[in-house]
C-alpha positions as CSV (number, residue, x, y, z in Angstrom):
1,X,-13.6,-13.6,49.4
2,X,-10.4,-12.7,47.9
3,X,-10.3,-11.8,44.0
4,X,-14.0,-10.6,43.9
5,X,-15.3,-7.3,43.7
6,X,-17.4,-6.1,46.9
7,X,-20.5,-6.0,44.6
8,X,-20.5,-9.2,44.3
9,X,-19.3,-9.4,40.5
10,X,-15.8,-11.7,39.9
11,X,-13.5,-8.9,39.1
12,X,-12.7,-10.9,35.3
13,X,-16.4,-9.5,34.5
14,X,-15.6,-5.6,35.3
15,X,-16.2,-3.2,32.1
16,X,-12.1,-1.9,33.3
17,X,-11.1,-5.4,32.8
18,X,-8.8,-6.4,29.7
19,X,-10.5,-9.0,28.6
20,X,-13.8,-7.3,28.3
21,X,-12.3,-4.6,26.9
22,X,-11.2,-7.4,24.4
23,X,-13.8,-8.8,23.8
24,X,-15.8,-5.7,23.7
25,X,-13.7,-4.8,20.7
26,X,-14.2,-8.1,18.8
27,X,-18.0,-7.7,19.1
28,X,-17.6,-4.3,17.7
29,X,-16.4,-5.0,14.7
30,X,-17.2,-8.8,14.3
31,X,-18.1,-8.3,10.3
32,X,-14.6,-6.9,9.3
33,X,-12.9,-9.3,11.9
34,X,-15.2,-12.4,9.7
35,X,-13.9,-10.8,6.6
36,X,-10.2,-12.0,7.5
37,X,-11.2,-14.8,9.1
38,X,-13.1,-16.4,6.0
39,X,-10.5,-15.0,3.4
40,X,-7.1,-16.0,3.8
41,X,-6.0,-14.0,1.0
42,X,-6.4,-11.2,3.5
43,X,-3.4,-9.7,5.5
44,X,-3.7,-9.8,8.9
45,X,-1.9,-6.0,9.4
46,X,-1.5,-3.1,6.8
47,X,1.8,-2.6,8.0
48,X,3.5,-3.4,4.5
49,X,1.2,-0.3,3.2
50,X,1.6,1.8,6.1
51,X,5.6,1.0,5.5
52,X,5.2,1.7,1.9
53,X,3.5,5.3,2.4
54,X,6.1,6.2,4.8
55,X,8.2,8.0,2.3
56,X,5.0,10.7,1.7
57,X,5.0,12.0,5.3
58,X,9.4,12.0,5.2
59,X,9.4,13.8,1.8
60,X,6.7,17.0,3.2
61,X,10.2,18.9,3.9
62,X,10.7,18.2,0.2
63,X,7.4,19.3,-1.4
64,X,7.8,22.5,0.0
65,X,10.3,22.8,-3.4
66,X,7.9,21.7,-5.6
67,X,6.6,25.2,-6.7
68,X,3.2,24.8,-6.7
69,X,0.2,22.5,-6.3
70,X,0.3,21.4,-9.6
71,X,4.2,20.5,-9.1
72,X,3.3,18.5,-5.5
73,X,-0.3,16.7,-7.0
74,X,2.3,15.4,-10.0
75,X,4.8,14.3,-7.0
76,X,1.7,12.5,-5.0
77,X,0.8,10.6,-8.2
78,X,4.7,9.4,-8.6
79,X,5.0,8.3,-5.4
80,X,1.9,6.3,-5.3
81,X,3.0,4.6,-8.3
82,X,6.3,4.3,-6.7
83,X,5.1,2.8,-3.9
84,X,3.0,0.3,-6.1
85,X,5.7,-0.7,-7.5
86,X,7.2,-1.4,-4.5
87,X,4.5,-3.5,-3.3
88,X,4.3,-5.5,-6.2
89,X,8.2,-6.4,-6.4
90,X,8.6,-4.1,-9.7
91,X,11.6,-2.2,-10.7
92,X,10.6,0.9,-10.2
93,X,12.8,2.2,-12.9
94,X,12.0,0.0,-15.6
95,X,8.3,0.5,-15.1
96,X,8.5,3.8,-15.4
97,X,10.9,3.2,-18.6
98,X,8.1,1.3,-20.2
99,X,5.6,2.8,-19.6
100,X,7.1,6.0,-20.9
101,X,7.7,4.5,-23.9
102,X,4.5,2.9,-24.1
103,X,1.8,5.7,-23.2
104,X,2.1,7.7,-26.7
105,X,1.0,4.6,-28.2
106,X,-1.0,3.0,-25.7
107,X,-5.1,2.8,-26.5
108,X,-6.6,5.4,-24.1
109,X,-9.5,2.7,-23.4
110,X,-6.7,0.4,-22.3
111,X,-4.8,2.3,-19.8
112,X,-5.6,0.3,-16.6
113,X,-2.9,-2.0,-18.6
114,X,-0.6,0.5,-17.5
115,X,-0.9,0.6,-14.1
116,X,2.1,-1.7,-11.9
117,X,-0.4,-5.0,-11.1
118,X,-1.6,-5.2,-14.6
119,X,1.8,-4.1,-15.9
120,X,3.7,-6.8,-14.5
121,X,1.1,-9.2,-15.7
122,X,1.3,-7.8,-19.3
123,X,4.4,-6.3,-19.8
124,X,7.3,-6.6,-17.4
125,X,8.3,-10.2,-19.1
126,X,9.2,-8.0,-22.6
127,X,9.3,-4.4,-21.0
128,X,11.3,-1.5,-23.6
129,X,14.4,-0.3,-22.7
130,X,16.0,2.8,-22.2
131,X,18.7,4.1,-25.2
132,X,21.0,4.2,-22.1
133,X,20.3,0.9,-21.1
134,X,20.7,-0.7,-24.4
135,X,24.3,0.9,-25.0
136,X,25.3,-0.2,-21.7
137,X,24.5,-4.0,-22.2
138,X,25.8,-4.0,-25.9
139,X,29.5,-2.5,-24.3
């Protein structure tokens, strides 16, 4: 009979077919698949993260100039927070502006304030200014 293997199995069935292979996957990882499924807050993809770490592996030609590990750990931990920002619709710029400004004064026990989520929910409405930035919008 056309269509059928010659062992008697329907070809759909066969371990090579895409389907199962499908389906296969699926039963695999069923309780991370359930996670999305019964969250809709959860994204489908992480390609807005993978997009967003992007400009780590572009910059390695770049951290070769950083002079040492201390240099390219403190260049890691900029970018993250760049990226964050990113992510989170912040001006980069005047995050890093305000919180500048902010840290010397900041409580230590209160520094996850600082951080872009919790930034933009505390402080981007009344975020501090640059010097540079006030001259240029009183001229």
């Amino acid at each position: 009979m056309p269509g059928f293997a010659t062992s008697g199995n329907a070809p759909e069935l066969l371990p090579s077919n895409p389907l199962t292979k499908a389906l296969a996957y699926v039963h695999e990882r069923e309780a991370s698949l359930r996670v999305f499924l019964e969250n809709p807050g959860v994204a489908m993809d992480t390609n807005h993260l993978e997009r967003a770490l992007r400009v780590i592996p572009m910059g390695r030609k770049n951290h070769l100039f950083c002079w040492s590990e201390l240099g390219a750990e403190q260049l890691g931990i900029l970018q993250s927070l760049m990226a964050t920002c990113r992510l989170h619709g912040i001006n980069s710029y005047d995050y890093l502006v305000d919180v500048l400004q902010r840290v010397g004064r900041h409580p230590a026990r209160d520094v996850a304030a600082l951080t872009p989520r919790n930034w933009k929910a505390c402080f981007a409405d009344n975020s501090m200014r640059s010097d540079v930035m006030n001259e240029a919008a009183h001229d």
